[in-house]
VEXZA-367498 format. One record per atom (N, C-alpha, C): residue in one letter; x, y, z. Coordinates in steps of 0.05 Angstrom, whole numbers, plus 5000, padded with zeros to 4 digits. Layout:
% VEXZA-367498
AXYZ ...
//
This chain:
% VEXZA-367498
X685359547394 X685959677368 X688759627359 X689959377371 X693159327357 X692859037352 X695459007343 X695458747331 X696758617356 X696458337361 X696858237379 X698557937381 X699457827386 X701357657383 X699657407400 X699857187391 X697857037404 X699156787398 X700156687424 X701956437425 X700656197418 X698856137415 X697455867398 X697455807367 X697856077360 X699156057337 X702656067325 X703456087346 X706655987345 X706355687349 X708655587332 X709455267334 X711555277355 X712155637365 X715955527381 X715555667400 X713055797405 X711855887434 X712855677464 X713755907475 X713055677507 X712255757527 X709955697542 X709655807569 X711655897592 X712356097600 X713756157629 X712056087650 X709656127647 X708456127680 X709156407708 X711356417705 X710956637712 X710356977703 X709957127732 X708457287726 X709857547743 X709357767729 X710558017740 X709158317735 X710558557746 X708758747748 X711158997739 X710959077714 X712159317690 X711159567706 X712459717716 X712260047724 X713260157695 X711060357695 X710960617675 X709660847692 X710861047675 X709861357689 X706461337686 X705861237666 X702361117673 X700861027691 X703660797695 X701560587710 X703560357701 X702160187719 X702759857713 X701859707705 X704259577677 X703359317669 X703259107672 X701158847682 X702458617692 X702858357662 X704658317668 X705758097641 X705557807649 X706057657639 X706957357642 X708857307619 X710957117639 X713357127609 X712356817596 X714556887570 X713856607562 X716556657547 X716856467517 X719956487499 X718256427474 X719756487454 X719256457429 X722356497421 X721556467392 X725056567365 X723556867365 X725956877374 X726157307358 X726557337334 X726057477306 X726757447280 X727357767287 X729357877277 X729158157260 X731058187240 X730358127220 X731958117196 X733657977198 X735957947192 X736757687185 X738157577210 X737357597236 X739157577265 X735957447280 X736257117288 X735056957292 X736656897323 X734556937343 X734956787368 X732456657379 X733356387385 X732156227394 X731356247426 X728756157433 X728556147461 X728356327477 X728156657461 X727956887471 X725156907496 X726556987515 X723757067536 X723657307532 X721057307534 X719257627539 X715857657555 X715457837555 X712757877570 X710557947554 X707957787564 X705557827543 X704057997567 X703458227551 X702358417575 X698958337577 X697258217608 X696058137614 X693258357621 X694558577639 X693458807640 X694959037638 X693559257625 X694759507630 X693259747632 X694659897638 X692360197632 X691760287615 X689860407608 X688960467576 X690560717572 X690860867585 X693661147583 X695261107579 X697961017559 X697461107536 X696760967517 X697460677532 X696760447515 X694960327488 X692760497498 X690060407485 X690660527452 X692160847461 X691461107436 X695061037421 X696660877433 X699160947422 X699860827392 X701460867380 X702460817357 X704660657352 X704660437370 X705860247372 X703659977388 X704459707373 X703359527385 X704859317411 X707059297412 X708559247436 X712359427446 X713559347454 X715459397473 X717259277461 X719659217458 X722459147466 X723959327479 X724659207495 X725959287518 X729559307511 X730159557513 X733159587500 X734759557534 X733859597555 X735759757574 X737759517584 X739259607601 X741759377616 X740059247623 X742358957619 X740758697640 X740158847667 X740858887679 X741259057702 X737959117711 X736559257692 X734159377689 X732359207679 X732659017672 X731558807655 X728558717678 X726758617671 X724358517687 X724358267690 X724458157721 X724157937731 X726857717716 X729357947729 X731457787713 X732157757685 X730657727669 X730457527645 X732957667626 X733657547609 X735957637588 X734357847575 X735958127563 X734658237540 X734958097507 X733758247501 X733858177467 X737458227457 X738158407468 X740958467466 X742658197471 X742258167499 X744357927514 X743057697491 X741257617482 X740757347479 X741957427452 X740957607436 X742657617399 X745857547412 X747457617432 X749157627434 X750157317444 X749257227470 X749156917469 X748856767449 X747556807432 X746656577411 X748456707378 X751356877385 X752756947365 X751557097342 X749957157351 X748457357325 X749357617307 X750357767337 X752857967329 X754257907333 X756458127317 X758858137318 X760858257347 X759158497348 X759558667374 X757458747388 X757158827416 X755758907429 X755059167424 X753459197399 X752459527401 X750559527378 X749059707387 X745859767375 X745760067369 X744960067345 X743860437346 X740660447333 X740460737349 X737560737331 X737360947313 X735760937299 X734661187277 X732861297278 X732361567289 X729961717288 X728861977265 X726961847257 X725862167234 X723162197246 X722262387219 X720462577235 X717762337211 
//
């Protein structure tokens, strides 16, 4: 019941091949990474890795109100190594400074 991102229809998709296992207070997700361009408004990075989740638990997954993840936390925390979305906007000069905020309403 979400929308789904499906790398055959990217021209800038790339296979990772590898494969890993996402802990949540649920349960676990297993992913396989791959890279694509990140777009979010006008801040373009190339070559971005991320994980296409393979299996997961339907708690909360199935019922939630969101269709995937980005992952904000320290490299540090990051899965199976890989750069965050942070580090790579930042490698590839996108920002200015290292800092992100969010906005929450009701």
């Amino acid at each position: 019941n979400h929308a789904k991102f499906r790398p055959g229809d990217s021209a800038t998709f790339s296979p990772g091949g590898r494969s890993c296992s996402v802990s949540y207070g649920s349960g676990d997700v297993t992913i396989v990474l791959g890279s694509d361009t990140l777009r979010i408004q006008s801040i373009t990075v190339t070559n971005q890795e991320f994980g296409l989740s393979q299996e997961e638990p339907t708690q909360p997954f199935y019922f939630a109100d969101f269709d995937g993840i980005l992952g904000m936390a320290y490299p540090s925390l990051a899965v199976g190594g890989m750069a965050t979305a942070l580090e790579g906007m930042l490698e590839q000069n996108q920002l200015a400074e290292p800092i992100f905020s969010f906005y929450f309403s009701r």
